[in-house]
ZADO-1210 file (C-alpha; in nm, 4 decimals, padded with zeros to 6 digits):
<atoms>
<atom x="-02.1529" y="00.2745" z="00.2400" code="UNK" pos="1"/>
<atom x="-01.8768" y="00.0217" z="00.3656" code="UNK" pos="2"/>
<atom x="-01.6946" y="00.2825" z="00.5556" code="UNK" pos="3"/>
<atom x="-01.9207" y="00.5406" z="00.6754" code="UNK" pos="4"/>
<atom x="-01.8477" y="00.7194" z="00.9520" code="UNK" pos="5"/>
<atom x="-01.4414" y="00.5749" z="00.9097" code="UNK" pos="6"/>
<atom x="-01.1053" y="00.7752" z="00.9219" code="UNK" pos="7"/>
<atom x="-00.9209" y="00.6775" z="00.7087" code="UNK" pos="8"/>
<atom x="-00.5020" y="00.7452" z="00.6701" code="UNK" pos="9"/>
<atom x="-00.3824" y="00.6085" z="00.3289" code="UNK" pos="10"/>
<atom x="-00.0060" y="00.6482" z="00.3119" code="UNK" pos="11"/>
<atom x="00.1228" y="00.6828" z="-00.0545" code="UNK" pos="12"/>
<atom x="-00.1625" y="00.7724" z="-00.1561" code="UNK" pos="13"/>
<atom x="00.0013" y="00.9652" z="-00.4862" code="UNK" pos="14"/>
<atom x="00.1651" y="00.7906" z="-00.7547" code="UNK" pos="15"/>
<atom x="00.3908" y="00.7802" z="-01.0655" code="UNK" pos="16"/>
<atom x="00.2795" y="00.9712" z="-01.3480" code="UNK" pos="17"/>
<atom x="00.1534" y="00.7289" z="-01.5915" code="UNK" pos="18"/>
<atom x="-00.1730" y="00.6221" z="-01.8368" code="UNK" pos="19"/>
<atom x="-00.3204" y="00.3756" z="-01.5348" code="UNK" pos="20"/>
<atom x="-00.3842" y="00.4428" z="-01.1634" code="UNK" pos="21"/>
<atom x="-00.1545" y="00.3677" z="-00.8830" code="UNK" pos="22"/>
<atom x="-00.2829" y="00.1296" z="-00.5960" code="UNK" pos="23"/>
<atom x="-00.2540" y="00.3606" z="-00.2914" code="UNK" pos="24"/>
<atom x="-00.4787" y="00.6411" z="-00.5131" code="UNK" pos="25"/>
<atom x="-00.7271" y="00.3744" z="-00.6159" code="UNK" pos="26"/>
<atom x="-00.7590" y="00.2589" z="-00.2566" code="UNK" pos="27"/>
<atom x="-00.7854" y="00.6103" z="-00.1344" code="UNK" pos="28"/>
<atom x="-01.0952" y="00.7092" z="-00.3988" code="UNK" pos="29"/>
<atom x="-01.2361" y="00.3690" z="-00.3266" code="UNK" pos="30"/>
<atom x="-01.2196" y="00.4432" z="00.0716" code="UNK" pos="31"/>
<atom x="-01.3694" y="00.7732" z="00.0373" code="UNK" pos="32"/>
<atom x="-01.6268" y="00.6939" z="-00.1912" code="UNK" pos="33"/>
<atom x="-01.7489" y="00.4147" z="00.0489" code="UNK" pos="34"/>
<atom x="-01.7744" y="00.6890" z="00.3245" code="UNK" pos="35"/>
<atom x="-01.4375" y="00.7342" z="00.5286" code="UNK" pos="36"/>
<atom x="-01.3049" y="01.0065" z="00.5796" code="UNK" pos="37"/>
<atom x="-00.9408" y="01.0283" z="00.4405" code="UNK" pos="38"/>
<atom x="-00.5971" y="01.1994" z="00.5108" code="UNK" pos="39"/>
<atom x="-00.4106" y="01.1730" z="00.1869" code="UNK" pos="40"/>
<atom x="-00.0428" y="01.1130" z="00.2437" code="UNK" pos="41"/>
<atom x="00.2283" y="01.1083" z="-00.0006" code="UNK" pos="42"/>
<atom x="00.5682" y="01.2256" z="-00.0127" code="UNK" pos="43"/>
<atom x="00.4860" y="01.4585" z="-00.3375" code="UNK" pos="44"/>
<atom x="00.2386" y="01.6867" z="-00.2132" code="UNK" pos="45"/>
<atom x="00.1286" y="01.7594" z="-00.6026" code="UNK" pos="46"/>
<atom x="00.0794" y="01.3939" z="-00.6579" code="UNK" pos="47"/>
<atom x="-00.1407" y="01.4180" z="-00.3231" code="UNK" pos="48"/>
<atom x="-00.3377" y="01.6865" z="-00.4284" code="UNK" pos="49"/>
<atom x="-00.4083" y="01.4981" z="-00.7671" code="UNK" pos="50"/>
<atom x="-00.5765" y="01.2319" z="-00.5543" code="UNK" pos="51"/>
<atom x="-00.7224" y="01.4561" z="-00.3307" code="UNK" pos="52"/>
<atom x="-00.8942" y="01.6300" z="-00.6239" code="UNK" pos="53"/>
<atom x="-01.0463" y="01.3427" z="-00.7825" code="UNK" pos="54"/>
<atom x="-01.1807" y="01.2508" z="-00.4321" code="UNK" pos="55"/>
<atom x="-01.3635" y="01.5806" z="-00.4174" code="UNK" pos="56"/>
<atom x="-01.5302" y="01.5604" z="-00.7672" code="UNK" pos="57"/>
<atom x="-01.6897" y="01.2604" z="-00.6345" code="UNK" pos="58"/>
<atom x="-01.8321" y="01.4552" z="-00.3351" code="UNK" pos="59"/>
<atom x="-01.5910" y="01.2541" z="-00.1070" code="UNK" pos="60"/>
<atom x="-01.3691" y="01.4153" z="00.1845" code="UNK" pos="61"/>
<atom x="-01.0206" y="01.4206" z="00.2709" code="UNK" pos="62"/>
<atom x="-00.7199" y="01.6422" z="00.4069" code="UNK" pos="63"/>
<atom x="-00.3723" y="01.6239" z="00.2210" code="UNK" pos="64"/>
<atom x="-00.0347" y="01.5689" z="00.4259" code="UNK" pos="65"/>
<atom x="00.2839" y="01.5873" z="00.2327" code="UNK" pos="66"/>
<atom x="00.5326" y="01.3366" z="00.4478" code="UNK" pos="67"/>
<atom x="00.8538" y="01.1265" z="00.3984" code="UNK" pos="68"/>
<atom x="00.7961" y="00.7733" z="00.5563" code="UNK" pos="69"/>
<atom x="01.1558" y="00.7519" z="00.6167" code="UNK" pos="70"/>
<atom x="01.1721" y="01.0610" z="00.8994" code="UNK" pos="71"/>
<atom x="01.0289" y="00.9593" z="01.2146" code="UNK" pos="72"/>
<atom x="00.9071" y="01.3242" z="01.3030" code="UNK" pos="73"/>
<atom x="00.6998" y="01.2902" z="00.9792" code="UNK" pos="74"/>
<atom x="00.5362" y="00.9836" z="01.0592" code="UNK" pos="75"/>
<atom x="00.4582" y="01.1179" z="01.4238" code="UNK" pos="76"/>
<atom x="00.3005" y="01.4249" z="01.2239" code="UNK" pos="77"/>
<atom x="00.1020" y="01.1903" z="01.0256" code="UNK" pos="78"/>
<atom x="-00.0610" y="01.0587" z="01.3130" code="UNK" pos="79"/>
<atom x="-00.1289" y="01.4101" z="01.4953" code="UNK" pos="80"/>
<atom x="-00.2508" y="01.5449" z="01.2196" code="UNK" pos="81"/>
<atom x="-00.5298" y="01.2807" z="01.1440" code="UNK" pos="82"/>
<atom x="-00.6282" y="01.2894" z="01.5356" code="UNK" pos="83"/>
<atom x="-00.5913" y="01.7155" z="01.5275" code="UNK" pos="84"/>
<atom x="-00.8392" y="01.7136" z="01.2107" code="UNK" pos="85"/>
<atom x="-01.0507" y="01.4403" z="01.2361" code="UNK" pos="86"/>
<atom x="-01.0313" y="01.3433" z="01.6369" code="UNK" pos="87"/>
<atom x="-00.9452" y="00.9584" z="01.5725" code="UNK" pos="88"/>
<atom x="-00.8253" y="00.6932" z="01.3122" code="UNK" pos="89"/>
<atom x="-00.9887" y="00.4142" z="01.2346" code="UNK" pos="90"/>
<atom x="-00.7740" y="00.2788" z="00.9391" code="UNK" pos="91"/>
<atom x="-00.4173" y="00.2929" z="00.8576" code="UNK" pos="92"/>
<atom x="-00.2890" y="00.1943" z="00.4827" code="UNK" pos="93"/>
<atom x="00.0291" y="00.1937" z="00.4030" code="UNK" pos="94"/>
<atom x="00.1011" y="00.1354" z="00.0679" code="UNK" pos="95"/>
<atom x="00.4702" y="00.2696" z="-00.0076" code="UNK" pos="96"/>
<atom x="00.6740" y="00.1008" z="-00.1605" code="UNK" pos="97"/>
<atom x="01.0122" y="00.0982" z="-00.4379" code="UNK" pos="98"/>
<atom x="01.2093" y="-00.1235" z="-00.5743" code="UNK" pos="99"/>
<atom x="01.4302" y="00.0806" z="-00.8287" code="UNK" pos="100"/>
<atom x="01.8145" y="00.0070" z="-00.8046" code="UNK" pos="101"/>
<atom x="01.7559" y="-00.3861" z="-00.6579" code="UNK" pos="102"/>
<atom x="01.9364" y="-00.6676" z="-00.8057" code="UNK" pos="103"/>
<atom x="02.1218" y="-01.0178" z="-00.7361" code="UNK" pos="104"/>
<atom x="02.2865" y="-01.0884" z="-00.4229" code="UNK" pos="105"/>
<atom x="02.6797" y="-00.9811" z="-00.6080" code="UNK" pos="106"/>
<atom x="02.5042" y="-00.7292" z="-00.8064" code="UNK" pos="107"/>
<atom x="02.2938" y="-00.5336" z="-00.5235" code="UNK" pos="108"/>
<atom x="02.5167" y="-00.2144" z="-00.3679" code="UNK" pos="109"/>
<atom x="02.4709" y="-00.1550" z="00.0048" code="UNK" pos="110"/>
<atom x="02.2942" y="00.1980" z="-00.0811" code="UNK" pos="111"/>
<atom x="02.0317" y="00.0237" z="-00.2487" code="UNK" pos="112"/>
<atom x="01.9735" y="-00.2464" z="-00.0002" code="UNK" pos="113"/>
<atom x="01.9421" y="00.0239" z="00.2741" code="UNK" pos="114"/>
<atom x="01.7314" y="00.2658" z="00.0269" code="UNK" pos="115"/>
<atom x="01.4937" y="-00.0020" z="-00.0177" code="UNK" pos="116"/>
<atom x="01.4584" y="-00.1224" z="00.2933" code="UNK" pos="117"/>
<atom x="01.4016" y="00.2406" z="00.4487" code="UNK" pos="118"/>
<atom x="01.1364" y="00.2711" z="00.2354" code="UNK" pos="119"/>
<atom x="00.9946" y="-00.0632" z="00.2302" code="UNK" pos="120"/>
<atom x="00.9862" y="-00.2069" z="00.5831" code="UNK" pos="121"/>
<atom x="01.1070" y="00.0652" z="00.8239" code="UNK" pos="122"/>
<atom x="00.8599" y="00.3297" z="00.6708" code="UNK" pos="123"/>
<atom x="00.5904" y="00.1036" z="00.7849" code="UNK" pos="124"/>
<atom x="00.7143" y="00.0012" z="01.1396" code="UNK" pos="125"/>
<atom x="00.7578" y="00.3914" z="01.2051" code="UNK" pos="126"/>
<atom x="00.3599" y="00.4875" z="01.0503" code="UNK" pos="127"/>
<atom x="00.2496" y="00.2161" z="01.2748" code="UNK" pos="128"/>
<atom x="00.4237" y="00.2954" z="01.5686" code="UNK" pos="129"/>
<atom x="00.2722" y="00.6508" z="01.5792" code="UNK" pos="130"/>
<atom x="-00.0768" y="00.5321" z="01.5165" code="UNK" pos="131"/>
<atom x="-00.1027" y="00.2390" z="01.6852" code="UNK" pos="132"/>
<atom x="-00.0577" y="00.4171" z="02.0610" code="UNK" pos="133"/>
<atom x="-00.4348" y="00.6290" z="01.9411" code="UNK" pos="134"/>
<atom x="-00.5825" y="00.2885" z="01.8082" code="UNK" pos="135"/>
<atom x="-00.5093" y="00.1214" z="02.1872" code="UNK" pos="136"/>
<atom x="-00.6542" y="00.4408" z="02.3445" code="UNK" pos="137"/>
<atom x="-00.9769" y="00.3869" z="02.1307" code="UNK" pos="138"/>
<atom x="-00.9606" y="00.0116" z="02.1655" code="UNK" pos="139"/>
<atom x="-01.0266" y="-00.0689" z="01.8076" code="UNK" pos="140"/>
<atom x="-00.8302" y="-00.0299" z="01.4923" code="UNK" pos="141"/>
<atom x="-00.7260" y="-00.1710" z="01.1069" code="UNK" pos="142"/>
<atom x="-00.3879" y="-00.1798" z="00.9617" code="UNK" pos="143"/>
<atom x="-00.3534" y="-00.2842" z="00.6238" code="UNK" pos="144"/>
<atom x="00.0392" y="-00.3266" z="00.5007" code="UNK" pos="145"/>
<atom x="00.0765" y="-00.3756" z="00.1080" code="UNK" pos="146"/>
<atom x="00.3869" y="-00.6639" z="00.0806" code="UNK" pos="147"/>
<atom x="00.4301" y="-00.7870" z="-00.2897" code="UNK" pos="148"/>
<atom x="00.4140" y="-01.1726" z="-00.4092" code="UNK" pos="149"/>
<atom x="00.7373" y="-01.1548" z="-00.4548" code="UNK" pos="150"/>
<atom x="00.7633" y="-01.1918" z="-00.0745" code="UNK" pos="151"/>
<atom x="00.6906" y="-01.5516" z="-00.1578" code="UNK" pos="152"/>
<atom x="00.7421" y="-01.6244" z="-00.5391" code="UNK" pos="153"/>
<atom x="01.0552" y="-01.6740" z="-00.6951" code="UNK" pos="154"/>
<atom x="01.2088" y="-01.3267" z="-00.7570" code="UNK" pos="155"/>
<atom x="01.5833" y="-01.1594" z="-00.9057" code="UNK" pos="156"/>
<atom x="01.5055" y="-00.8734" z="-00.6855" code="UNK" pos="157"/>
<atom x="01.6517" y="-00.9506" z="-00.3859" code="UNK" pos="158"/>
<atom x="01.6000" y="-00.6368" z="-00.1464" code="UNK" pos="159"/>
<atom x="01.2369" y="-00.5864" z="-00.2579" code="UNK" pos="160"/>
<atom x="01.1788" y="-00.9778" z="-00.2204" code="UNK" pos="161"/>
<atom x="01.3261" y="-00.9890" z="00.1449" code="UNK" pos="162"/>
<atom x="01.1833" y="-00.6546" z="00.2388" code="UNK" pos="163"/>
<atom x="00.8408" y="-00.7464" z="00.1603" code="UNK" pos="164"/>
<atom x="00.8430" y="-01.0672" z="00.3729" code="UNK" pos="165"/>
<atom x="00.9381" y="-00.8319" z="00.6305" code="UNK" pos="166"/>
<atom x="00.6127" y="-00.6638" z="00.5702" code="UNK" pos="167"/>
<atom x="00.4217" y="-00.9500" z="00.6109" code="UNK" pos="168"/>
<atom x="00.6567" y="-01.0690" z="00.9360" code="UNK" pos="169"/>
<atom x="00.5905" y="-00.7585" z="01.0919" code="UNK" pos="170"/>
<atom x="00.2309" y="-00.7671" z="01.0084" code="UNK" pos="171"/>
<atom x="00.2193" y="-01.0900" z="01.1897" code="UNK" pos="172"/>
<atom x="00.3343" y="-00.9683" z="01.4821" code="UNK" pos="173"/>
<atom x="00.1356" y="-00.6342" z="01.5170" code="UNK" pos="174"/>
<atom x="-00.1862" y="-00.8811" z="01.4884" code="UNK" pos="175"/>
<atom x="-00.0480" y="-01.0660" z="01.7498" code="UNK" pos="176"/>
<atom x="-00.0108" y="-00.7762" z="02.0115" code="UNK" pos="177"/>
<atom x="-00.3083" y="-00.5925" z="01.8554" code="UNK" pos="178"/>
<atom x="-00.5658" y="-00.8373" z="01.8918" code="UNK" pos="179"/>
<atom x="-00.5907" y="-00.7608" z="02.2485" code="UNK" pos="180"/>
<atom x="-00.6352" y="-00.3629" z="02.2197" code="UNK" pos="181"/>
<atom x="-00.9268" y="-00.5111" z="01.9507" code="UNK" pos="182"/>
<atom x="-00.6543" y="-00.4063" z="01.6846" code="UNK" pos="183"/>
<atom x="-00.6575" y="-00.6195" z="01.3285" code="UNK" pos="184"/>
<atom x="-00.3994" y="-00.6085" z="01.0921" code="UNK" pos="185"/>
<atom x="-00.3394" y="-00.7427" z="00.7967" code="UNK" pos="186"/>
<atom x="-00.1333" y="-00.8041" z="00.4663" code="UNK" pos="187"/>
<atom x="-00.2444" y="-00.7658" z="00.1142" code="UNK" pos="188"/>
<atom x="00.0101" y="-00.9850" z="-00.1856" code="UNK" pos="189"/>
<atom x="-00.0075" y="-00.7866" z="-00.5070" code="UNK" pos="190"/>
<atom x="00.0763" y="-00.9959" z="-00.8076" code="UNK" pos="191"/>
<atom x="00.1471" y="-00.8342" z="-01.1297" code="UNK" pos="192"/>
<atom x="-00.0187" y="-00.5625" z="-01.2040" code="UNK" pos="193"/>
<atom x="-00.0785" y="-00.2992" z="-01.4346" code="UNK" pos="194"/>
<atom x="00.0152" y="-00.0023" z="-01.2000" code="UNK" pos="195"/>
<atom x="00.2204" y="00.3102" z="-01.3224" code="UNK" pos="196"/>
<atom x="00.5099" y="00.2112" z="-01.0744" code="UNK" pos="197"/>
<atom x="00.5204" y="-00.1300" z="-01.2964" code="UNK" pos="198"/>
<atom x="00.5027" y="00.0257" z="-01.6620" code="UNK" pos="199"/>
<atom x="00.5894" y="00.3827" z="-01.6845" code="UNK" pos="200"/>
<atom x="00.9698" y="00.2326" z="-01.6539" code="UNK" pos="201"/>
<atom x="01.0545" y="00.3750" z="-02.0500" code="UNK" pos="202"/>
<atom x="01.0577" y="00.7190" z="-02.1917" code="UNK" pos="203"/>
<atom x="00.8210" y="00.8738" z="-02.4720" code="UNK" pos="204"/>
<atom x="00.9597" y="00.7605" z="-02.7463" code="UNK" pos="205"/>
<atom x="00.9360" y="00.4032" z="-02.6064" code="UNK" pos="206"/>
<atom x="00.5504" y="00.3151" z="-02.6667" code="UNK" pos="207"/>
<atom x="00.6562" y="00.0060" z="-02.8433" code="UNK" pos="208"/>
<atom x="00.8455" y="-00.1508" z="-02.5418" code="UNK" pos="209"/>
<atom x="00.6232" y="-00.0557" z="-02.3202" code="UNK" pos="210"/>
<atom x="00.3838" y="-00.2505" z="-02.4790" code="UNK" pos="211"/>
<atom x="00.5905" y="-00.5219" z="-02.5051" code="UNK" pos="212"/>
<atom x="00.6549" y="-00.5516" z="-02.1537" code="UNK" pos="213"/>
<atom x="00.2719" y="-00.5235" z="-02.0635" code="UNK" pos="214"/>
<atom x="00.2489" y="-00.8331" z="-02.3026" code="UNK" pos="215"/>
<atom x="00.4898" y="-01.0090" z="-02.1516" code="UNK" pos="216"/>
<atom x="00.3422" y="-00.9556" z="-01.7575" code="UNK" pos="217"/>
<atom x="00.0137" y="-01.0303" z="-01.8991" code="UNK" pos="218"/>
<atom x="00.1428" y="-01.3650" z="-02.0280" code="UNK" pos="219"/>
<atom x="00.2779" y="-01.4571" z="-01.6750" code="UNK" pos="220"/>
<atom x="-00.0866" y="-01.4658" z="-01.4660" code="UNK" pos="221"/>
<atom x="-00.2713" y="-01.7691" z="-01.5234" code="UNK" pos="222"/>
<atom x="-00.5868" y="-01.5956" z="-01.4419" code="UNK" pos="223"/>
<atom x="-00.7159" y="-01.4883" z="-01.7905" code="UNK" pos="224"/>
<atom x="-00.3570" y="-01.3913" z="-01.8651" code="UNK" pos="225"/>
<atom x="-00.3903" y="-01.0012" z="-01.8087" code="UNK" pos="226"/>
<atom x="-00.2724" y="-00.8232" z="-01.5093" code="UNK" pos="227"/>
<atom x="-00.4750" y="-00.7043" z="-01.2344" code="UNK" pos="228"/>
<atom x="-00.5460" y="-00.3614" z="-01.1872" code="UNK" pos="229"/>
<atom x="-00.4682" y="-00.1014" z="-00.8821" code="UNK" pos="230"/>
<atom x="-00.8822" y="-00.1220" z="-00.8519" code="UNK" pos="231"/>
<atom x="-00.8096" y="-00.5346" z="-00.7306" code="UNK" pos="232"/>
<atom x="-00.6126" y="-00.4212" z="-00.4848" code="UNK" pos="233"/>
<atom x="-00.8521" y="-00.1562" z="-00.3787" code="UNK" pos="234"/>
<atom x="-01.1482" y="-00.3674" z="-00.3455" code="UNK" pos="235"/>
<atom x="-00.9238" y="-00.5921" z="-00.1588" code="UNK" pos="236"/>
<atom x="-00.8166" y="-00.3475" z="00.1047" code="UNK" pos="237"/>
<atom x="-01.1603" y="-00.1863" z="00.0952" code="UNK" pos="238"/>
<atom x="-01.2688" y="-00.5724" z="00.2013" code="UNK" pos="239"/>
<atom x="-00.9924" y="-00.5456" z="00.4640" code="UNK" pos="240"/>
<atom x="-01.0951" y="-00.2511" z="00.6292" code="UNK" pos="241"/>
<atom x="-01.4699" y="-00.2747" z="00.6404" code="UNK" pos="242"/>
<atom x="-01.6584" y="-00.4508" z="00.9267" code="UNK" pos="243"/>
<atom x="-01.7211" y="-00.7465" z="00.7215" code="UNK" pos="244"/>
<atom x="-01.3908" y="-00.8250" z="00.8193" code="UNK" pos="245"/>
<atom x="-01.3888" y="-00.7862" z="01.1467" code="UNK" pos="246"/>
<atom x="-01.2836" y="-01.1203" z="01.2598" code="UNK" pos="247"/>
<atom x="-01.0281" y="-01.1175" z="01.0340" code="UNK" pos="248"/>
<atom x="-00.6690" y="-01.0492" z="01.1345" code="UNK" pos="249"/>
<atom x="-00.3020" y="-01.1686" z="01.0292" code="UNK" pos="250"/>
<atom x="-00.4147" y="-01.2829" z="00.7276" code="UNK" pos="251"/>
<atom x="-00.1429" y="-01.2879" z="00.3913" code="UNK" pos="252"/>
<atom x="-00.4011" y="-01.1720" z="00.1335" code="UNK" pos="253"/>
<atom x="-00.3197" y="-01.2807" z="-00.2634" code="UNK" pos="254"/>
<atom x="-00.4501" y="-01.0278" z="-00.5335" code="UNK" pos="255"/>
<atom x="-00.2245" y="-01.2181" z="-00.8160" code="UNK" pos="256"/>
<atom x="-00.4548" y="-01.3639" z="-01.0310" code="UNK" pos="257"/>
<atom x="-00.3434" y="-01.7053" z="-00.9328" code="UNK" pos="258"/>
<atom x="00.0729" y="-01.6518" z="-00.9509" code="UNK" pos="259"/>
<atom x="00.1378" y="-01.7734" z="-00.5812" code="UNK" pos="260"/>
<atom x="-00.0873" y="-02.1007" z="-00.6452" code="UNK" pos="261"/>
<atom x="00.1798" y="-02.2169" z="-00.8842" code="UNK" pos="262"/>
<atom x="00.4232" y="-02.2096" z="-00.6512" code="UNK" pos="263"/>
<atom x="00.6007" y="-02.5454" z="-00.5576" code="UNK" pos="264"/>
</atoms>
C-alpha cells in the first residue's frame, strides 16, 4: 500500500450531490484504500459522513470534521484535531473550491469576487498555515493544492481563473520555504472533468441539457475527446503524496487530457 502508515487530512472531502464522484471524495477513498489514515473534512458534515462511509465498507479508516475553510478558528481546529486523534499529519489536500456567481471583468459584482476568492485562495493559505507549523516540528510533510487549468487556459471566468493562479503562486512559494523543514508541496491542474460540481448545474427535469453539456465538454479534450474523471485526479494526488514522489516539489501538475498543450 502507497500510503501505509500515512495521515492523511483531505479538505473537501464531500461533494455535490450528483450521478458521478467529486474529486476531493475520490482522492479521500483512494488515500485510504492505499493505507493512510484520513480526517475527512468538509463543510457539510452529511456530505462528510457519505465519504466517510464508503471509506469504511472498504475496511479503510478515517475521522470526520465538519469545518468552514473560510473561519480561521476552523482551520486551526482542523489541524488540532488530526494531531489530537492521530498524533501527526503527514499529508494535507485541499481540494475546495467554487466558482458559482463569476463572470467578465464589467459583469463580475464585488461579492462574488470576494466569495470566490475566500473560498478559493484564502481557504488554502489559512489550512496551510495551521498545519504547516506540525509538519516543521516533524521535519517532513506533503501539501497538495487543487488549482484548475483555467489558471492558465483561456477562461470567461475571471475570479476563478485569477484565484486559481493564486493557488499555484502560493504553492510555489510554500515549496520554496518548505523544502528546508523537508516539506514538498505541490499543485495539481484539473482540466475538464466529469465531476458533480461541473454537471449537476440543471434541475430534474433537465436530463436532456445535461447531456448536452457533457457532449459539449467532452468535445473540448483532445485526449480521446471525453472528460476525465474525479478518479484522474485521484491517482494523480495519490502519485503526489506517496514516496515515489519524494523528490518532487513545486511542480504545476496537468490532469486535462491534453487542454493546456494547446495553448499558444
Amino acid at each position: 500500500m502507497r500510503l501505509k502508515h500515512k495521515i492523511a487530512i483531505v479538505v473537501g472531502a464531500g461533494q455535490t450531490p450528483g450521478d458521478t464522484i467529486g474529486n476531493g471524495r475520490a482522492t479521500a477513498i483512494l488515500f485510504a484504500k492505499h493505507g493512510a489514515k484520513v480526517l475527512v473534512v468538509d463543510k457539510h458534515l452529511d456530505s462528510a459522513e457519505e465519504t466517510a462511509a464508503m471509506i469504511k465498507r472498504e475496511s479503510g479508516e478515517c475521522h470526520v470534521l465538519q469545518a468552514d475553510i473560510r473561519s480561521e478558528t476552523d482551520c486551526r481546529n482542523i489541524a488540532q484535531t488530526c494531531t489530537a486523534h492521530y498524533g501527526r499529519i503527514d499529508i494535507l489536500h485541499n481540494n475546495v473550491g467554487i466558482g458559482a456567481g463569476d463572470g467578465g471583468p464589467t459583469s463580475l459584482s464585488e461579492e462574488n469576487w470576494d466569495r470566490i476568492f475566500e473560498v478559493n485562495l484564502k481557504g488554502m493559505f489559512l489550512t496551510c498555515k495551521h498545519v504547516l507549523p506540525i509538519m516543521r516540528d516533524q521535519g517532513t510533510g506533503n501539501i497538495i493544492n487543487i488549482s484548475s487549468v483555467a489558471a492558465i487556459a483561456s477562461s470567461g471566468l475571471l475570479a476563478y481563473k485569477a484565484s486559481k493562479a493564486g493557488v499555484m503562486a502560493y504553492t510555489q512559494s510554500l515549496a520554496n520555504s518548505g523544502a528546508g523543514y523537508g516539506i514538498r508541496a505541490n499543485c495539481i491542474l484539473p482540466g475538464l472533468m466529469n465531476t458533480p460540481m461541473a454537471i449537476e448545474v440543471y434541475g430534474p427535469d433537465d436530463a436532456e441539457k445535461k447531456q448536452q453539456r457533457i457532449a459539449q465538454r467532452d468535445a473540448r479534450v483532445p485526449l480521446g475527446r471525453k472528460m476525465g474523471t474525479a478518479w484522474d485526479v485521484a491517482y494523480a494526488a495519490l502519485f503526489l503524496a506517496s514516496d515515489e514522489a519524494k523528490f518532487i516539489t513545486g511542480v504545476n501538475l496537468p490532469v486535462d487530457g491534453g487542454q493546456s498543450i494547446q495553448i499558444g
